[in-house]
C-alpha positions in Angstrom: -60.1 76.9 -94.5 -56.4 77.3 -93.7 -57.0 75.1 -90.8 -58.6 72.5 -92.0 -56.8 71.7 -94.3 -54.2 71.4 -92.3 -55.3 69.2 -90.1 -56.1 66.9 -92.7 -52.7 67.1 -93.8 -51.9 66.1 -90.1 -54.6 63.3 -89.9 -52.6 61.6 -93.5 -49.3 62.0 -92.1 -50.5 60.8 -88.8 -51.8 57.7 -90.7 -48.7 57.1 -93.0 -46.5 56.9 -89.6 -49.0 54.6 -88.1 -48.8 52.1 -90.9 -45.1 52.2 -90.5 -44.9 51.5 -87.1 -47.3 48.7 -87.5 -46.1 47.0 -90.6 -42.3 45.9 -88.7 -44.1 44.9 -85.5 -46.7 42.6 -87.6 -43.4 41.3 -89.5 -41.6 40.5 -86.3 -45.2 39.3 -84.4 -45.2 36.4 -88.0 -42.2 35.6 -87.4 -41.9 35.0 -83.9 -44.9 32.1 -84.6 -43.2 31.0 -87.0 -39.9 30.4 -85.1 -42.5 29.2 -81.9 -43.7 27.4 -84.4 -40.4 25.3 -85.4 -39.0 25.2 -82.5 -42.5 22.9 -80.7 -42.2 20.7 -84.2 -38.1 20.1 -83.3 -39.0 19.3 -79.3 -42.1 16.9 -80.2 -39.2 15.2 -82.9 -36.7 15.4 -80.1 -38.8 13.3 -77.3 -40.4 11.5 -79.7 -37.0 10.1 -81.0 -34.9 10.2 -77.7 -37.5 9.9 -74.9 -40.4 7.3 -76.3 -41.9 5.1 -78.9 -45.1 3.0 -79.3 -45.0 -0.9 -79.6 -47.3 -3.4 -79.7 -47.7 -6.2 -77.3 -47.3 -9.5 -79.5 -49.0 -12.4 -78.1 -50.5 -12.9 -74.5 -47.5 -13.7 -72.4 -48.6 -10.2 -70.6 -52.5 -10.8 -69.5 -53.7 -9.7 -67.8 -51.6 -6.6 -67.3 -50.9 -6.1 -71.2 -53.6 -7.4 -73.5 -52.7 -9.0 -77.3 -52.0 -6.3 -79.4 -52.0 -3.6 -77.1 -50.1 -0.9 -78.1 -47.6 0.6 -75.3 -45.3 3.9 -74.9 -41.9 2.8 -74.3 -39.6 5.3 -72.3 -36.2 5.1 -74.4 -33.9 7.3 -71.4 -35.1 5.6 -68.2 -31.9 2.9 -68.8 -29.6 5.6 -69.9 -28.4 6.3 -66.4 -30.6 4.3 -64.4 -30.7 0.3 -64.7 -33.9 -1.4 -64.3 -35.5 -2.3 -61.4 -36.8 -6.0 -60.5 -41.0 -5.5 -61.4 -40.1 -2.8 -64.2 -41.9 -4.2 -67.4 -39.3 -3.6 -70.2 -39.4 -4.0 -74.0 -36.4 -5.8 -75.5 -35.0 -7.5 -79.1 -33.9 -10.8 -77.7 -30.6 -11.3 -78.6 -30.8 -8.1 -79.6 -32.1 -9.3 -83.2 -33.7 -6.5 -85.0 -35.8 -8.7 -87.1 -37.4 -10.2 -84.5 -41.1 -8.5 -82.9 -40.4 -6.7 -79.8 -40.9 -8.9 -77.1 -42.6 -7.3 -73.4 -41.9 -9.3 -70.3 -41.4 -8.1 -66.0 -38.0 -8.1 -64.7 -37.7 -10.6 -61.9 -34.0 -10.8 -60.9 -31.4 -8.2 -61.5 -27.6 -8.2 -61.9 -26.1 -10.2 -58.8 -29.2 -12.5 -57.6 -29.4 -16.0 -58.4 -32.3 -17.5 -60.1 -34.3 -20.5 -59.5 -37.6 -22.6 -60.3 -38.2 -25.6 -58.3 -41.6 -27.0 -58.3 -43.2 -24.2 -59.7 -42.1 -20.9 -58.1 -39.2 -18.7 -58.3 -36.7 -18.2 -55.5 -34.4 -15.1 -55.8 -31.1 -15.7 -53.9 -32.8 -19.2 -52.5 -35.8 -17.5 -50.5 -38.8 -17.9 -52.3 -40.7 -15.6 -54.0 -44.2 -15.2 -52.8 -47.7 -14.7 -54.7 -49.6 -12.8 -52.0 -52.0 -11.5 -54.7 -52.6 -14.6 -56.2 -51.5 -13.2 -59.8 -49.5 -15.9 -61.3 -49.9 -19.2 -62.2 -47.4 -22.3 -60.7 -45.1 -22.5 -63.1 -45.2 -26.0 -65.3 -41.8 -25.3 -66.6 -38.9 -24.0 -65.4 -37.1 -24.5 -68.3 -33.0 -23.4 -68.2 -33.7 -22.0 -64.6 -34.4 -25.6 -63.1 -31.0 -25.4 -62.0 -30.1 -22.4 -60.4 -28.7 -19.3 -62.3 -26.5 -16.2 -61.1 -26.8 -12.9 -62.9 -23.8 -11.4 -64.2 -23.5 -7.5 -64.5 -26.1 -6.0 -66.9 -27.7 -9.5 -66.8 -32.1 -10.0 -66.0 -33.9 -12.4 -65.8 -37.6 -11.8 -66.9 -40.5 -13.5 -67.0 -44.0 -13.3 -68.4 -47.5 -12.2 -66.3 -49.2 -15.1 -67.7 -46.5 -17.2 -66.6 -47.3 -21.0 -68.4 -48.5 -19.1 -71.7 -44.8 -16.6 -72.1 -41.3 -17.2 -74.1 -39.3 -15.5 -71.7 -35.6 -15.9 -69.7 -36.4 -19.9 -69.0 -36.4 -20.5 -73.3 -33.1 -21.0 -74.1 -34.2 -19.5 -77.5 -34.5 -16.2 -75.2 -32.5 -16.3 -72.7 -30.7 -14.0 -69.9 -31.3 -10.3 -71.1 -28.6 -8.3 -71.0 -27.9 -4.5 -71.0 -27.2 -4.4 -74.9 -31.2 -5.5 -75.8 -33.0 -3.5 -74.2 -35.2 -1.0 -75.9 -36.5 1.0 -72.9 -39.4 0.7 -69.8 -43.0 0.5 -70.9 -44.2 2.9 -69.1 -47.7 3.8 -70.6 -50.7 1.6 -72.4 -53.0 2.6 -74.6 -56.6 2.5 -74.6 -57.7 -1.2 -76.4 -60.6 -3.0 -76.7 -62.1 -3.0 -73.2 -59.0 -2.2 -70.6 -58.6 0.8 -70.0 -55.4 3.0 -71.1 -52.8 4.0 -67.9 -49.7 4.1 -66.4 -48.6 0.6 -66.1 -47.0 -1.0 -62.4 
């Protein structure tokens, strides 16, 4: 009788210290997820913010690379350090206006080369710049780059896919783009209608 009651007595304290030791570890297990928790919300704000946004593709300047209204992920960081490349497509505010649409067009000349259209075609640097693909149109105007152009530092000159249907660097309206307007690289485009969503080249 002695007995077992004491080994209830041992089976309730036993049970008592159990729930304490589980009690502080549940605590800490909560809030661990909770700090996990905070801390993926303040890295998906952080890349979001510093590393990408989405834009649209306004008009069909782009075709048949970027489609009308396509939307795009637009890396923010790759000009931080880096400047871009001639064939990087890049998202800009044209003089850097922030009222205007964001305007998506290829880089064809960097800082340093000298620009030209003459009967049709661009020449980088007076050697002419060859379609071997057969992707773009002859141009029909060649707009402020009929005579020829030099690129000052953080100067590009960029031109639309669908080359006779794009506002781009010949518009005077538009211009050279410089350093100071660029939003970032598109880098990424969505799924839309019937072209499939990738990486973009």
């Amino acid at each position: 009788m002695f007995r077992r009651g004491l080994f209830r007595k041992k089976r309730t304290l036993s049970f008592y210290q159990k729930k304490r030791v589980i009690t502080p570890k549940l605590l800490k297990e909560i809030l661990s997820w909770i700090i996990i928790t905070c801390l993926a919300l303040m890295l998906a704000f952080i890349i979001v913010y510093l590393y990408g946004t989405r834009v649209g593709n306004v008009g069909d300047s782009m075709e048949p690379t970027i489609a009308n209204g396509q939307g795009l992920l637009v890396d923010r960081t790759a000009y931080k350090v880096l400047r871009p490349k001639k064939n990087d497509i890049i998202v800009f505010l044209p003089n850097g206006n922030t009222n205007s649409h964001f305007y998506v067009k290829r880089v064809v000349a960097v800082s340093g080369e000298r620009v030209q259209i003459m009967d049709g075609e661009l020449y980088i640097n007076g050697k002419l710049q060859e379609d071997e693909e057969g992707l773009y149109d002859k141009m029909e105007d060649g707009g402020i780059a009929v005579s020829e152009i030099k690129l000052g530092k953080g100067e590009y000159f960029v031109l639309g896919d669908n080359r006779n249907g794009s506002e781009d660097s010949r518009n005077p309206d538009i211009g050279i783009v410089k350093d100071n307007m660029i939003v970032g690289k598109a880098w990424y485009k969505l799924r839309f209608a019937d072209n499939a969503g990738g990486f973009i080249h």
